[in-house]
VEXKE-118630 format. One line per field, with one value per residue: y, x, z of N, C-alpha, C in turn; residue in one letter; residue number from 1. Coordinates in pm, 1 decimal, padded with zeros to 6 digits. Atoms other than C-alpha are relative to their C-alpha. Layout:
BEGIN
nnorth <- Y, ...
neast <- X, ...
nup <- Z, ...
canorth <- Y, ...
caeast <- X, ...
caup <- Z, ...
cnorth <- Y, ...
ceast <- X, ...
cup <- Z, ...
residuo <- A, ...
num <- NUM, ...
! end
This chain:
BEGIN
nnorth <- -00033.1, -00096.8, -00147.5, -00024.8, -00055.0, -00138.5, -00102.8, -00008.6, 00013.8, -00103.8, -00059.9, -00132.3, -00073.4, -00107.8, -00071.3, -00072.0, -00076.9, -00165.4, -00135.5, -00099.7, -00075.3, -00084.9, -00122.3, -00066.6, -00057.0, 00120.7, 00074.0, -00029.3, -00141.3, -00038.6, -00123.6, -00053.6, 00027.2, -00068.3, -00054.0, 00047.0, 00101.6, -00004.6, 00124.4, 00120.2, 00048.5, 00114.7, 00000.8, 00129.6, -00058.3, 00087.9, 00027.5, 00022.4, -00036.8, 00046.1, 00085.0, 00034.6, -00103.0, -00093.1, 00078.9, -00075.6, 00167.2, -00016.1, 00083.8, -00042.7, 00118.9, -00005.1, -00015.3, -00161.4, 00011.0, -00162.4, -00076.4, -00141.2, -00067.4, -00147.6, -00093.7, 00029.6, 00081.6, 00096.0, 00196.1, 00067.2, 00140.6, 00078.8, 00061.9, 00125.2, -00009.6, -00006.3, -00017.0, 00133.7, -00013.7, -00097.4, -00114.4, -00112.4, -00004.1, -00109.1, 00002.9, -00135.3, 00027.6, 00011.9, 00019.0, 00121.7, -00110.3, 00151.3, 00089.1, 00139.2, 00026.2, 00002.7, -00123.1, -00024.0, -00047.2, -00122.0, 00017.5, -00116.8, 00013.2, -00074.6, 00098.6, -00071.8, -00035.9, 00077.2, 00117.9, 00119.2, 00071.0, 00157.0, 00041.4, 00125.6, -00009.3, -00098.7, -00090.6, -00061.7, 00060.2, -00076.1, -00065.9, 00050.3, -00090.0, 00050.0, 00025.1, -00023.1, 00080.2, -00049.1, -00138.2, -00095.2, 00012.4, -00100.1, -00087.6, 00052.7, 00039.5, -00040.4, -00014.9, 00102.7, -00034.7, 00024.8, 00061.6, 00101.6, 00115.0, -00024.6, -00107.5, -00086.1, -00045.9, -00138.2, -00130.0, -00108.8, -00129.7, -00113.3, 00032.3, 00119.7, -00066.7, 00103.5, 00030.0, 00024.0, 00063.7, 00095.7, 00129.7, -00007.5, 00123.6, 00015.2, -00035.3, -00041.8, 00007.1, -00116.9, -00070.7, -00139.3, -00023.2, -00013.7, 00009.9, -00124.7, 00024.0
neast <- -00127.8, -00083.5, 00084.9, -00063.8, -00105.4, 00029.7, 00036.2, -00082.3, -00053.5, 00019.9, -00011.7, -00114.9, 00059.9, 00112.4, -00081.1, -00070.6, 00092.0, -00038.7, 00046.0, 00092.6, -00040.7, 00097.9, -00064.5, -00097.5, 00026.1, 00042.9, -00098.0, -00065.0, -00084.1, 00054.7, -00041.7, 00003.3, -00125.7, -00071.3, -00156.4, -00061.9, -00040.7, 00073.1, 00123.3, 00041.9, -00101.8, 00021.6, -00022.5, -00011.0, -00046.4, -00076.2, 00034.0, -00140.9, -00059.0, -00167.9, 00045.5, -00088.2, -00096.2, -00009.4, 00050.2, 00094.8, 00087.5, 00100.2, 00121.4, 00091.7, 00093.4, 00154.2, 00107.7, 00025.4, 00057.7, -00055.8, 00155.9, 00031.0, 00131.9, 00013.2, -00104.1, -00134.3, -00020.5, 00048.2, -00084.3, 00036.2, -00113.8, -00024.4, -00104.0, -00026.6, 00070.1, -00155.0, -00079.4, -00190.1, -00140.8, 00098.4, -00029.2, 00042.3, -00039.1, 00009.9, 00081.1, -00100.4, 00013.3, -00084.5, 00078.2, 00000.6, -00023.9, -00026.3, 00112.3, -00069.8, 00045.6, -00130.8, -00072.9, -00166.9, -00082.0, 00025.5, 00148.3, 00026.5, 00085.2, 00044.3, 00012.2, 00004.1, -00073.2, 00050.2, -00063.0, 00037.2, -00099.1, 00058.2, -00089.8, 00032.1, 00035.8, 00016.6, -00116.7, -00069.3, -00061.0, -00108.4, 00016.2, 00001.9, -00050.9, 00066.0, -00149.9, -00047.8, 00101.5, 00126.5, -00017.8, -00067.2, -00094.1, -00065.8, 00156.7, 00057.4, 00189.5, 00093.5, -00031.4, 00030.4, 00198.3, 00037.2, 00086.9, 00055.1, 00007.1, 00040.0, -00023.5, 00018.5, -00017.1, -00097.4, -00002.2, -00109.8, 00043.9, 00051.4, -00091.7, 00010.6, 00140.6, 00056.8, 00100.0, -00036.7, 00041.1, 00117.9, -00032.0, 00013.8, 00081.8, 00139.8, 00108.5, 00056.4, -00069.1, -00042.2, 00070.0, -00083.2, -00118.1, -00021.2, -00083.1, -00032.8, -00195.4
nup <- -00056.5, 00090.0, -00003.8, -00137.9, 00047.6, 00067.6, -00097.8, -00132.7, 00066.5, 00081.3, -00096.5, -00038.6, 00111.8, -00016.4, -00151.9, 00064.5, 00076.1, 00021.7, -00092.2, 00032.5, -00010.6, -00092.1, -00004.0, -00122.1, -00142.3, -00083.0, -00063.5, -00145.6, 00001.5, 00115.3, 00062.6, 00170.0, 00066.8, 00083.6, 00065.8, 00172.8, 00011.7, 00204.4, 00085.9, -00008.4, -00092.1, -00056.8, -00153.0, -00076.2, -00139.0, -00044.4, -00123.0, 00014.2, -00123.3, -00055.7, -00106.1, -00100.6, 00019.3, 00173.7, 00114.8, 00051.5, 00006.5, 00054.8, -00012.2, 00129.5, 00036.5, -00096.7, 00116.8, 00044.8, 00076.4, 00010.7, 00071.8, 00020.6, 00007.9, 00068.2, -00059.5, 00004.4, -00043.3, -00136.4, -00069.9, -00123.1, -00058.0, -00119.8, -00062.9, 00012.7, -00112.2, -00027.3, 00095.1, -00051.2, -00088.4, -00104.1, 00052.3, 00053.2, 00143.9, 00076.0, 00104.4, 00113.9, 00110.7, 00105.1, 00172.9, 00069.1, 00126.2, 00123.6, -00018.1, -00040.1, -00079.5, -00166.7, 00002.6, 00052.8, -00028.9, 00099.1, 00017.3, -00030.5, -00128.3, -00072.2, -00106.5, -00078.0, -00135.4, -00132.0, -00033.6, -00028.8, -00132.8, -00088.9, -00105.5, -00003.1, -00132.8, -00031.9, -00076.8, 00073.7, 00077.7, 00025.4, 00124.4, 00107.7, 00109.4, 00134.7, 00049.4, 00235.6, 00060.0, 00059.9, 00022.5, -00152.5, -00086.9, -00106.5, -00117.0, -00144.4, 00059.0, -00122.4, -00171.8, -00106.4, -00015.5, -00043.6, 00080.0, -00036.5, 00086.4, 00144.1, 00136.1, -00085.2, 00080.4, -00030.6, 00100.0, -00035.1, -00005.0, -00131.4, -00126.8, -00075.0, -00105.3, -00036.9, 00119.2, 00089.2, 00086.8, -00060.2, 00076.7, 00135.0, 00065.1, 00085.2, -00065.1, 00075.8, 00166.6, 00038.0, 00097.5, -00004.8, 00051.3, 00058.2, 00034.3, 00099.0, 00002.8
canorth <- 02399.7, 02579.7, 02866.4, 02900.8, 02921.6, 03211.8, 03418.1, 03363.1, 03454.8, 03774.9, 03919.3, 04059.3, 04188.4, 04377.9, 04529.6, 04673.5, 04862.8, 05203.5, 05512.7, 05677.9, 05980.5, 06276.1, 06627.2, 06854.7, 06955.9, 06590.6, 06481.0, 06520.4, 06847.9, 07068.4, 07411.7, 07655.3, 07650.4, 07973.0, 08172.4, 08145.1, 07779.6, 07833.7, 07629.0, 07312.3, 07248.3, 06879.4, 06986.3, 06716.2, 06724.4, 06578.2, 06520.3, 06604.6, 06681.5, 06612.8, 06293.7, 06229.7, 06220.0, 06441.8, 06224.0, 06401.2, 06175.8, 06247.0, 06090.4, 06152.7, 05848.4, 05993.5, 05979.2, 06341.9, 06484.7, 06907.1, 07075.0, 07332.5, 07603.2, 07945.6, 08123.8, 07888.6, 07578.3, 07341.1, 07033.4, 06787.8, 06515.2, 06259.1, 06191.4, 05899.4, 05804.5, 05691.5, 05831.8, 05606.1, 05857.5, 06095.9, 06430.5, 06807.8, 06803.4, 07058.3, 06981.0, 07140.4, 07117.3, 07082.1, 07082.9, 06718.8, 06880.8, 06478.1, 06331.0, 06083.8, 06102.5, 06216.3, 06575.0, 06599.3, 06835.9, 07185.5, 07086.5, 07455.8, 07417.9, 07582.3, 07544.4, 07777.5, 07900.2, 07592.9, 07278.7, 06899.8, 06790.5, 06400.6, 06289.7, 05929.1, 06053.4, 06387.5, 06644.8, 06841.3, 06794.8, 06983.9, 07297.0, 07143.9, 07310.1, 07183.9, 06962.3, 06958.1, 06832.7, 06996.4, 07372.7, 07519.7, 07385.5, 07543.0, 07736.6, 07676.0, 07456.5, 07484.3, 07591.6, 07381.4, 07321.0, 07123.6, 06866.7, 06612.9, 06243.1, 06202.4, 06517.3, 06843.6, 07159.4, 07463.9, 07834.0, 08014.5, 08311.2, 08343.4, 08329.5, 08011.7, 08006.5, 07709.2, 07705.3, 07704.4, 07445.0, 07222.8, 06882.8, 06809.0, 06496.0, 06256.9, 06420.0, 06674.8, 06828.1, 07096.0, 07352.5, 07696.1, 07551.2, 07767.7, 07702.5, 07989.8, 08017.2
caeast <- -06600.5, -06455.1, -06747.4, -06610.8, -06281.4, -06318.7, -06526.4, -06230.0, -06017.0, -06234.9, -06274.2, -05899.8, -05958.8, -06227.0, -06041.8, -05812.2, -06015.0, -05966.1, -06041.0, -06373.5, -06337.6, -06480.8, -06534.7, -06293.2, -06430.9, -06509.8, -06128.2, -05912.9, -05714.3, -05921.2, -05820.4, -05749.4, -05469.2, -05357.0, -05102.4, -04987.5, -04985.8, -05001.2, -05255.2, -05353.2, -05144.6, -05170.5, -05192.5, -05135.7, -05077.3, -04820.3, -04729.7, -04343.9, -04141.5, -03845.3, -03932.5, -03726.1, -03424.4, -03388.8, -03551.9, -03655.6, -03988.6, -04231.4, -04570.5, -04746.1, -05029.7, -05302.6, -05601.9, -05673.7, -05900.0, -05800.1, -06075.6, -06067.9, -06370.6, -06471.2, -06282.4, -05955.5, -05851.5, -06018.7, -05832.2, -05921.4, -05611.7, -05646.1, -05391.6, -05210.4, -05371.4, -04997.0, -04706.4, -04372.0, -04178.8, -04317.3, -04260.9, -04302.5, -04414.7, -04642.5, -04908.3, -04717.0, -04926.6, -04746.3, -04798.7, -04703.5, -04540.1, -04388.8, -04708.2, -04521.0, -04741.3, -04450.2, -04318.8, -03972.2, -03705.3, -03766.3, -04164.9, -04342.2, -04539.1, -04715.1, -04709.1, -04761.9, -04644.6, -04865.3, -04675.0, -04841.1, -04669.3, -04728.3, -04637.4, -04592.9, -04662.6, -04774.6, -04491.1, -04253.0, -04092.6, -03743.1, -03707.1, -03685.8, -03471.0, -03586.0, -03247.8, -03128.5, -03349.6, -03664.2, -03701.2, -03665.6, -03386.3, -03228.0, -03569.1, -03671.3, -03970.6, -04104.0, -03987.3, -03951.3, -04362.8, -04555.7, -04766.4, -05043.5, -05017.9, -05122.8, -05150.0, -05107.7, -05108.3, -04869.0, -04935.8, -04625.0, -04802.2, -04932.2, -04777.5, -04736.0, -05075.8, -05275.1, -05496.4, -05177.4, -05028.5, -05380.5, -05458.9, -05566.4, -05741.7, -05829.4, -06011.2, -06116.9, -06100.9, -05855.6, -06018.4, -05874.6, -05557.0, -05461.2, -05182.1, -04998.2, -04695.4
caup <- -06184.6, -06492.3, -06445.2, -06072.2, -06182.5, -06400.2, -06128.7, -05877.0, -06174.5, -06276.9, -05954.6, -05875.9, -06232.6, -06171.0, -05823.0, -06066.8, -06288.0, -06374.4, -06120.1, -06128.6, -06237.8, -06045.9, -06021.6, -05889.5, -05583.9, -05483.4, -05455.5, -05097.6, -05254.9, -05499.2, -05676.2, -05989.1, -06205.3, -06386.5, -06602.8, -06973.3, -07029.3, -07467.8, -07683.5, -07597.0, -07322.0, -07154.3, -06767.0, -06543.1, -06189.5, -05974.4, -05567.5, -05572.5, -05223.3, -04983.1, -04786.5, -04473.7, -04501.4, -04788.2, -05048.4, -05314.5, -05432.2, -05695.1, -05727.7, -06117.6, -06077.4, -05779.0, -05911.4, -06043.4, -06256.0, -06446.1, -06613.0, -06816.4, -06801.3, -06900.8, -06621.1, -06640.9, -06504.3, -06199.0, -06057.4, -05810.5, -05643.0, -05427.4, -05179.9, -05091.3, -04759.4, -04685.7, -04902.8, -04918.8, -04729.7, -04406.3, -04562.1, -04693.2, -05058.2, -05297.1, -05536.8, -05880.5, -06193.2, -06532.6, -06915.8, -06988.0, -07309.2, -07439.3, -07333.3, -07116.8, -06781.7, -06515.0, -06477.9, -06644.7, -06543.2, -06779.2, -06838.2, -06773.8, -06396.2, -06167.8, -05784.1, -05481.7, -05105.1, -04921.6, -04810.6, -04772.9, -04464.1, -04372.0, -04043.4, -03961.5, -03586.9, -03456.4, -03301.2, -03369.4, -03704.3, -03805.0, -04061.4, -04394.4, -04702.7, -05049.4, -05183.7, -05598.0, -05799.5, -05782.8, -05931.6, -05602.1, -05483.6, -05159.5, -05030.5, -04713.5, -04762.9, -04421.2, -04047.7, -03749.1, -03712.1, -03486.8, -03649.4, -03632.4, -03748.8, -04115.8, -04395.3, -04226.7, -04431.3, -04377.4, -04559.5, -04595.9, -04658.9, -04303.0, -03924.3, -03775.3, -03544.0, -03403.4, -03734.5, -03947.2, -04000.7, -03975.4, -04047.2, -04373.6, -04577.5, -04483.7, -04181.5, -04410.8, -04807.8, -04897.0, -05095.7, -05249.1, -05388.4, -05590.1, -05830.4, -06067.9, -06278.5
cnorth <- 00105.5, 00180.2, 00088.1, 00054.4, 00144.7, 00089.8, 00001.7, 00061.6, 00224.4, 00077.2, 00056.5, 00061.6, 00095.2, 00108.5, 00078.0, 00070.6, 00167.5, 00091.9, 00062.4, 00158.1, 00152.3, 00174.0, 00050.3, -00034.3, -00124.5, -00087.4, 00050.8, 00158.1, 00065.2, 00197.9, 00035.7, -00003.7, 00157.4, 00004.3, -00050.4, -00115.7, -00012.7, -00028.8, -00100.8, -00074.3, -00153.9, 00047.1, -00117.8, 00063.7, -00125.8, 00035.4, -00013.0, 00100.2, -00016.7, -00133.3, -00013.8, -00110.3, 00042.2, -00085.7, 00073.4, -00128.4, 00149.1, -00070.9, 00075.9, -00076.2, 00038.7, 00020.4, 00187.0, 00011.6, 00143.0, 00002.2, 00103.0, 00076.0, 00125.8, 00086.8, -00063.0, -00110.3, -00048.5, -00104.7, -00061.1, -00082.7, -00046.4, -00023.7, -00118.8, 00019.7, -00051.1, -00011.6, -00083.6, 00053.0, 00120.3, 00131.0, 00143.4, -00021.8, 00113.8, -00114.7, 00057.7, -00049.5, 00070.1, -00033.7, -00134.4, -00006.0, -00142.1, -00078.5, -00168.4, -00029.2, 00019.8, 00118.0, -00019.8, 00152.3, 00097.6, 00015.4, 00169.0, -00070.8, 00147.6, -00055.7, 00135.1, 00017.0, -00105.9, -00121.8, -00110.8, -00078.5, -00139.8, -00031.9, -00132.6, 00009.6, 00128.6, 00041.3, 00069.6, -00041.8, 00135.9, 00098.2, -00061.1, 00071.1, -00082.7, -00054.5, 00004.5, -00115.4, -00009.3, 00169.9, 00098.9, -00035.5, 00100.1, 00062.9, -00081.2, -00036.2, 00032.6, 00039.7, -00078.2, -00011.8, -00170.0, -00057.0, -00108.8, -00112.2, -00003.0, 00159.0, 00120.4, 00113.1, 00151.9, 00138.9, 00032.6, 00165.3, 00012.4, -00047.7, -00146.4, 00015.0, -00167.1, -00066.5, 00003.9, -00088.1, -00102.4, -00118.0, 00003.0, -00151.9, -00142.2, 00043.7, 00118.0, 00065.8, 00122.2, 00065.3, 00124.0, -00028.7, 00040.4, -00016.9, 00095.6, -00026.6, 00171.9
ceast <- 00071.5, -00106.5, 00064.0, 00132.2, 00050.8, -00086.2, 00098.1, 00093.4, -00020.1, -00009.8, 00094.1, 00012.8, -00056.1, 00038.9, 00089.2, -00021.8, 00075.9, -00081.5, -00149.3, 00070.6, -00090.3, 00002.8, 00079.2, -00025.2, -00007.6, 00172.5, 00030.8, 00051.3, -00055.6, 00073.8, -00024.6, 00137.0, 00006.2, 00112.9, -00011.4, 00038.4, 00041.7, -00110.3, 00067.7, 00086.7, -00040.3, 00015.4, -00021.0, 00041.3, 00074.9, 00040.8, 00177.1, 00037.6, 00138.6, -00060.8, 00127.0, 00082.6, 00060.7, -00010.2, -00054.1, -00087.8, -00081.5, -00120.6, -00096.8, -00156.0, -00100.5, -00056.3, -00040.0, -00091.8, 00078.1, -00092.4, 00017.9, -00171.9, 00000.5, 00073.9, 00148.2, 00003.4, -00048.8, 00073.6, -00073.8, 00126.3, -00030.5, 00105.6, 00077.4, -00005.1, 00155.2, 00090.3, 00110.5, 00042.8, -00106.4, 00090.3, -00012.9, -00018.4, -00137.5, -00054.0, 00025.6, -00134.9, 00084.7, -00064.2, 00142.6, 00047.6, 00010.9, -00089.4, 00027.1, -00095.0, 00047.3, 00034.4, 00145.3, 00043.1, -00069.6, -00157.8, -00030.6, -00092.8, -00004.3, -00020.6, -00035.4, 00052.0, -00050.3, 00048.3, -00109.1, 00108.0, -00045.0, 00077.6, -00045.8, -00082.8, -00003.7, 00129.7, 00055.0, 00082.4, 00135.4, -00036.9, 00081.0, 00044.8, -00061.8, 00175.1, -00000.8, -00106.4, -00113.3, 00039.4, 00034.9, 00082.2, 00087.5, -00047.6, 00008.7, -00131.5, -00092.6, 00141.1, 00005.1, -00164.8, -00009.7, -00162.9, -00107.9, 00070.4, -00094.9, -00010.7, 00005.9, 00010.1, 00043.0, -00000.2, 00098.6, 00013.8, -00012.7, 00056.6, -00059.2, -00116.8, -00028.2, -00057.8, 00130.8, 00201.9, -00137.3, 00000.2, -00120.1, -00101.6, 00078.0, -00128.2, -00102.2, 00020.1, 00079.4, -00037.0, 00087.2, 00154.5, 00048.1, 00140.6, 00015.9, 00148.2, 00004.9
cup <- -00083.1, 00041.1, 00130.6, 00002.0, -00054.6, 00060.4, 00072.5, -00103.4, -00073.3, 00126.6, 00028.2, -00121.2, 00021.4, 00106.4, -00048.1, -00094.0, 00023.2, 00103.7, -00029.4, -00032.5, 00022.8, -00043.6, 00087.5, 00135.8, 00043.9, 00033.0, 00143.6, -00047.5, -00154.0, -00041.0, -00099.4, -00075.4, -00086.6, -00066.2, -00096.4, 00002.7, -00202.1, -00043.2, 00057.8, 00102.1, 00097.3, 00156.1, 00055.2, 00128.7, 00060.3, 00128.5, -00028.1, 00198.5, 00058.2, 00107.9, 00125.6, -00016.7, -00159.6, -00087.8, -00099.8, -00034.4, -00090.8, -00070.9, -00136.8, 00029.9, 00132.3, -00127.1, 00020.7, -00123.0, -00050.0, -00161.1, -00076.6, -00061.9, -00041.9, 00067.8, -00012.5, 00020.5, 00145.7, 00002.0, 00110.9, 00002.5, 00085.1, 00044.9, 00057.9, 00151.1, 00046.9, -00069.2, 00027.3, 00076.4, 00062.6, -00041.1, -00011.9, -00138.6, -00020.1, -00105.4, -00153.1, -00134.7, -00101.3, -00133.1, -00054.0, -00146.8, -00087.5, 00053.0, 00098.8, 00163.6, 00104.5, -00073.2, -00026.8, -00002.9, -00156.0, -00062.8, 00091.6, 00139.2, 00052.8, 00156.2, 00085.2, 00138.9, 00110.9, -00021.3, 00069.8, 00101.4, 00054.0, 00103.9, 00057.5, 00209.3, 00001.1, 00077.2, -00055.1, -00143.4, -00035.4, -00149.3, -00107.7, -00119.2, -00127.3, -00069.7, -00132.0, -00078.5, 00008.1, -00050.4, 00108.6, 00086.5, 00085.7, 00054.7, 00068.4, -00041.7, 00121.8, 00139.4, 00066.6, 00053.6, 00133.9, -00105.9, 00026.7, -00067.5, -00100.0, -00095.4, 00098.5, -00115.5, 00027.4, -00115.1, 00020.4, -00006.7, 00104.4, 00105.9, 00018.6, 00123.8, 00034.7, -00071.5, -00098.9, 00053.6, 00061.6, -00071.0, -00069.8, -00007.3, 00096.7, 00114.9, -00109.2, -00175.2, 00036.4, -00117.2, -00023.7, -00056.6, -00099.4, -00088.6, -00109.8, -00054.5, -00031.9
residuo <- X, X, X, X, X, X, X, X, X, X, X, X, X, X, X, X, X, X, X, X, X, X, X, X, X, X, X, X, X, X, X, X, X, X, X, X, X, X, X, X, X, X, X, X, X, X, X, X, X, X, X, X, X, X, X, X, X, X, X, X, X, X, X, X, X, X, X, X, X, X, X, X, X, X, X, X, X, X, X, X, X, X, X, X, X, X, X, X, X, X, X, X, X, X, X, X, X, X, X, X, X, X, X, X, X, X, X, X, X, X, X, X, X, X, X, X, X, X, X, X, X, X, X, X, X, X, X, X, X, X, X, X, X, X, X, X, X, X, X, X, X, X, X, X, X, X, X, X, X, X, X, X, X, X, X, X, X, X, X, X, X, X, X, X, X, X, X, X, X, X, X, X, X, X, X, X, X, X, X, X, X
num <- 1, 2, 3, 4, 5, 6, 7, 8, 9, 10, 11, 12, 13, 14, 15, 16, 17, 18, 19, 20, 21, 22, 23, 24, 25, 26, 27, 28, 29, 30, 31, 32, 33, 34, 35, 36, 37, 38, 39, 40, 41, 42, 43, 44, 45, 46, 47, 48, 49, 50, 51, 52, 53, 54, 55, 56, 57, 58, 59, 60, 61, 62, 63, 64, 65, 66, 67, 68, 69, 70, 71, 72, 73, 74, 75, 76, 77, 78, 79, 80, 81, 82, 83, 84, 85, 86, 87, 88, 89, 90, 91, 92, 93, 94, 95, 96, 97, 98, 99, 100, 101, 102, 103, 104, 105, 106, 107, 108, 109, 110, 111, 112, 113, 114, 115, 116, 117, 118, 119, 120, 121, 122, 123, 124, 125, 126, 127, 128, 129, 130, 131, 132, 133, 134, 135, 136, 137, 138, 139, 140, 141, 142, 143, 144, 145, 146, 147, 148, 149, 150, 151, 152, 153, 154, 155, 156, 157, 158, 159, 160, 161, 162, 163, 164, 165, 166, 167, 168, 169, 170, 171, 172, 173, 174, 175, 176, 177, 178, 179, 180, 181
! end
């Protein structure tokens, strides 16, 4: 009975275990990371946005991996197959400068022009400003778009088309994200 015990005991244990950890390319949202970070910089990556209604929300703890190689920096992130709040947010990596594990306010980052749009239901969703309390507060994060249900992913580099914004992980990976400061 005691042996029994301690298998029923080690089992949600074990369910909680630490993340594999992968290469890049094998998470949901993979990329490069540039720009003057200094020496030895701690990059980390983090899942920050505006959730509906204007929430700001930032998410340090997907599982991620960030590489550095002979040309620069590789990342991989997984996404959160459903985020707390149905949103616009931005993939930012950051140099983790007080080693604390969460992007803090004046930490050096890097982010780019393509928006992670989750929608708890497909349709139209309203144009979205970016509120106080991330670095870009007061941009327009996105346009009035037309979206699927779950991750959708909006360039702001290019026209609004049929292919942009498209849906994203977990039907398929996002590749090419590049991030720069």
């Amino acid at each position: 009975m005691r042996r029994a015990a301690w298998l029923l005991l080690a089992l949600p244990l074990a369910a909680c275990g630490q993340q594999t950890v992968k290469a890049p390319q094998d998470y949901d949202l993979s990329g490069t990371i540039s720009g003057d970070w200094g020496s030895e910089p701690r990059l980390r990556l983090s899942l920050v946005g505006v959730g509906v209604p204007s929430v700001v929300t930032k998410d340090d703890n997907q599982p991620q991996n960030v590489v550095k190689g002979a040309a620069g920096w590789s990342f991989g992130l997984d996404l959160p197959r459903t985020p707390d709040l149905a949103g616009v947010y931005q993939v930012i990596a950051y140099d983790d400068a007080n080693n604390s594990g969460s992007y803090d306010v004046g930490e050096r980052f890097a982010r780019n022009r393509v928006w992670l749009v989750y929608s708890v239901r497909g349709g139209e969703t309203p144009a979205v400003t970016v509120p106080a309390g991330l670095p870009w507060s007061g941009e327009e994060a996105i346009p009035a778009l037309t979206v699927r249900e779950g991750w959708n992913v909006y360039d702001r580099n290019s026209p609004l088309s049929a292919s942009n914004p498209y849906a994203g992980p977990p039907t398929q990976k996002v590749t090419g994200y590049a991030l720069s400061r």
